[in-house]
C-alpha positions as CSV (number, residue, x, y, z in Angstrom):
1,X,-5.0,21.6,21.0
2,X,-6.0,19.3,23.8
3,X,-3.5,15.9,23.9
4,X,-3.5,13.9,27.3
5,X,-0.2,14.0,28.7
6,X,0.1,10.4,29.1
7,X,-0.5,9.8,25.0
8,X,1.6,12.3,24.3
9,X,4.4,10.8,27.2
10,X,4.5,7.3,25.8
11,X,3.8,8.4,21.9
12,X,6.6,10.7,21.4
13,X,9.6,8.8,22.7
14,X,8.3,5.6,20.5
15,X,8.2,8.0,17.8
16,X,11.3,9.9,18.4
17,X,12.9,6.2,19.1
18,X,11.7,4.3,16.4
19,X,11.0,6.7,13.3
20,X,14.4,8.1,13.1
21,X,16.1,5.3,12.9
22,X,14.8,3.1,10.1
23,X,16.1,3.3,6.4
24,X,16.7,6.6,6.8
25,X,20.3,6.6,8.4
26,X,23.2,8.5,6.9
27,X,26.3,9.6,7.3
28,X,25.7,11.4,11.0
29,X,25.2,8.2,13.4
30,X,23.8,4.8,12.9
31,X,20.9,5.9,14.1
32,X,19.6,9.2,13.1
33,X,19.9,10.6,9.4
34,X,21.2,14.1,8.6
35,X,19.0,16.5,7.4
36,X,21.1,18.8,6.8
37,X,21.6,22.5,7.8
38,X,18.9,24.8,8.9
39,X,17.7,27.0,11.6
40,X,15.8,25.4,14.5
41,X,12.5,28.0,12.8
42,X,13.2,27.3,9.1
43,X,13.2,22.8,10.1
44,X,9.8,23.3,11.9
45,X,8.1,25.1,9.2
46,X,9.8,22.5,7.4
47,X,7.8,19.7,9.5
48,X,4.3,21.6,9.7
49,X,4.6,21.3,5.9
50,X,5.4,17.7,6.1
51,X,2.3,17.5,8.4
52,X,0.0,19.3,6.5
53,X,1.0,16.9,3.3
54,X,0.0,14.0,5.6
55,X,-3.5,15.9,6.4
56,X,-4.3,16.0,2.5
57,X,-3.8,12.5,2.1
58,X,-6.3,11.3,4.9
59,X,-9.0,12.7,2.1
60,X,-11.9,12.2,4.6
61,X,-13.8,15.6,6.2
62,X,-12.9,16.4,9.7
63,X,-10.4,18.6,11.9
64,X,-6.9,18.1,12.7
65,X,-5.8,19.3,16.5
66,X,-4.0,23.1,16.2
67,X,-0.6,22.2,17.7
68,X,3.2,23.4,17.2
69,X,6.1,21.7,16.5
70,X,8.8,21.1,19.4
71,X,12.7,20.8,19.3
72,X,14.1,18.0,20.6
73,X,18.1,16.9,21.2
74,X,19.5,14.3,18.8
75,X,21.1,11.9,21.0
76,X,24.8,11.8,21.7
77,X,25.0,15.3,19.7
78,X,26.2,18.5,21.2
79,X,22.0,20.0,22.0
80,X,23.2,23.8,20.9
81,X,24.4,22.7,17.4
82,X,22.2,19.6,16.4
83,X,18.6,19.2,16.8
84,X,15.4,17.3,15.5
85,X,11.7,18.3,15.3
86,X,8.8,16.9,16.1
87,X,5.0,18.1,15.5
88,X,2.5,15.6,17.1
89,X,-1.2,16.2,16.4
90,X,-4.5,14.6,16.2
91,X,-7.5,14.4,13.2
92,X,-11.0,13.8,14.2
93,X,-12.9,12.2,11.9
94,X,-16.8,14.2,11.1
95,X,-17.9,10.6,11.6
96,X,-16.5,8.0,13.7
97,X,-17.3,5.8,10.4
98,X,-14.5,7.5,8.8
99,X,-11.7,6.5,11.0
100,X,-11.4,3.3,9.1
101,X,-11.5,5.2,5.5
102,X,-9.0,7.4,6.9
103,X,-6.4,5.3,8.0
104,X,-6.7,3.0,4.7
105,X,-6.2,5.7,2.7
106,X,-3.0,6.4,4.4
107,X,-1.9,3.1,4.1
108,X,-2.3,3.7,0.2
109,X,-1.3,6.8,-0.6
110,X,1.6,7.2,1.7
111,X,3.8,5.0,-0.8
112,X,2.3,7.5,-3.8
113,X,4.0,10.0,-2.0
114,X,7.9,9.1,-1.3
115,X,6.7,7.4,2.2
116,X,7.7,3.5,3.3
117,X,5.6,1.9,5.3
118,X,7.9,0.4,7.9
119,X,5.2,-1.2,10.1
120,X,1.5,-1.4,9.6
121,X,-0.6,-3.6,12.3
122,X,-2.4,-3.7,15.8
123,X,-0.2,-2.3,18.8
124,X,0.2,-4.5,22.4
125,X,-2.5,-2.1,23.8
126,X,-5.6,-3.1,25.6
127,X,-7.4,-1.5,22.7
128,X,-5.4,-2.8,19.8
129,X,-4.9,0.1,17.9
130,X,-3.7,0.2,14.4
131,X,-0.3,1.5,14.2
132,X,1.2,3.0,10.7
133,X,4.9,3.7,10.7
134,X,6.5,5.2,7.5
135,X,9.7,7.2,6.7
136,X,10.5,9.2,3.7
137,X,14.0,9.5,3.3
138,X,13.9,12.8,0.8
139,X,12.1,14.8,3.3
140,X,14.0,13.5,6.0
141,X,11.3,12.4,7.9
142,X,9.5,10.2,9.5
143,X,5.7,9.6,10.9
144,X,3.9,7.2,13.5
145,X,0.2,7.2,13.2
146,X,-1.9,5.2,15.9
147,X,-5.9,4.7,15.0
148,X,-7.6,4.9,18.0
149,X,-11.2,4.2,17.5
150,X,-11.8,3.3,20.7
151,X,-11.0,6.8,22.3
152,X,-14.0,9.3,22.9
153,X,-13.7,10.9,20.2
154,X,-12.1,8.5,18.0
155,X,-9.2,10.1,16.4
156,X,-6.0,9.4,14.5
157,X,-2.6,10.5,16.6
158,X,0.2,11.5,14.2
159,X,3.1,12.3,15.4
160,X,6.0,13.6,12.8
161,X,9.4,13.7,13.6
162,X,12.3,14.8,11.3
163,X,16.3,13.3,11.1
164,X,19.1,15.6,12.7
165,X,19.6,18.9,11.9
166,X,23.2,21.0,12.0
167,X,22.3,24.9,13.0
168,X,24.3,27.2,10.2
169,X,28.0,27.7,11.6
170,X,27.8,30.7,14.2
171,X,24.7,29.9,15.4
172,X,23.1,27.8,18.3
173,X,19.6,25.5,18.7
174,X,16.8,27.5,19.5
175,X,14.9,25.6,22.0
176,X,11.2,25.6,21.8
């Protein structure tokens, strides 16, 4: 997987920052919903799966980026008992035509599947990019998905990120 490390340094914290805490808060913090117990392993197969749902409903023909999910510390929580994951990765359209096709159908079957779409519009960026922002509060999850068709290649950057996590009781965050 090939992400430029300044995308992916300004893309994750917005996610991380915003996607976590909109309608999905809980009993844990006013700002990050539980979800639940689980090993740091188990949540980030958990994630992938979330991710791959979100590749079957851009239903046009072209190649998401191979990347991993990561653990990151849920804020104000002790890091070896409470974590979140995050899986960012990108989808290349076959055709550049496709980018818009892609991201609309997003936009309309997101809802279909348990997903509110939070924000939907152009970022403040030079290029404008279309920004889709959606949580779904039974998977615990949220996702931030920028359309940037002015990149070379054009692609979509998803980034997923899921609510806290508790490890099971005698156990500690694995940190990967």
């Amino acid at each position: 997987m090939k992400i430029k490390l300044t995308a992916f340094a300004v893309a994750l914290p917005l996610a991380l920052t915003t996607l976590t805490g909109c309608d999905m808060t809980e009993n844990e913090s006013d700002d990050v919903t539980s979800a639940g117990t689980s090993t740091s392993s188990d949540a980030a197969d958990a994630v992938e799966g979330i991710s791959s749902g979100i590749y079957d409903l851009i239903g046009v023909k072209g190649k998401a980026s191979d990347s991993r999910s990561g653990v990151e510390e849920c804020e104000g929580k002790d890091r070896d008992t409470y974590f979140k994951i995050f899986h960012p990765w990108s989808f290349y359209p076959a055709s550049a035509s496709d980018l818009d096709d892609a991201m609309r159908n997003l936009r309309e079957r997101l809802p279909e599947h348990g997903w509110k779409i939070v924000q939907y519009g152009p970022d403040t960026s030079k290029n404008r990019n279309i920004v889709l922002i959606a949580d779904n509060d039974e998977r615990k999850a949220g996702v931030h998905i920028a359309q940037m068709a002015k990149n070379d290649p054009p692609k979509l950057s998803v980034d997923v990120v899921s609510g806290c996590y508790k490890v099971p009781d005698g156990q500690k965050v694995e940190h990967f």
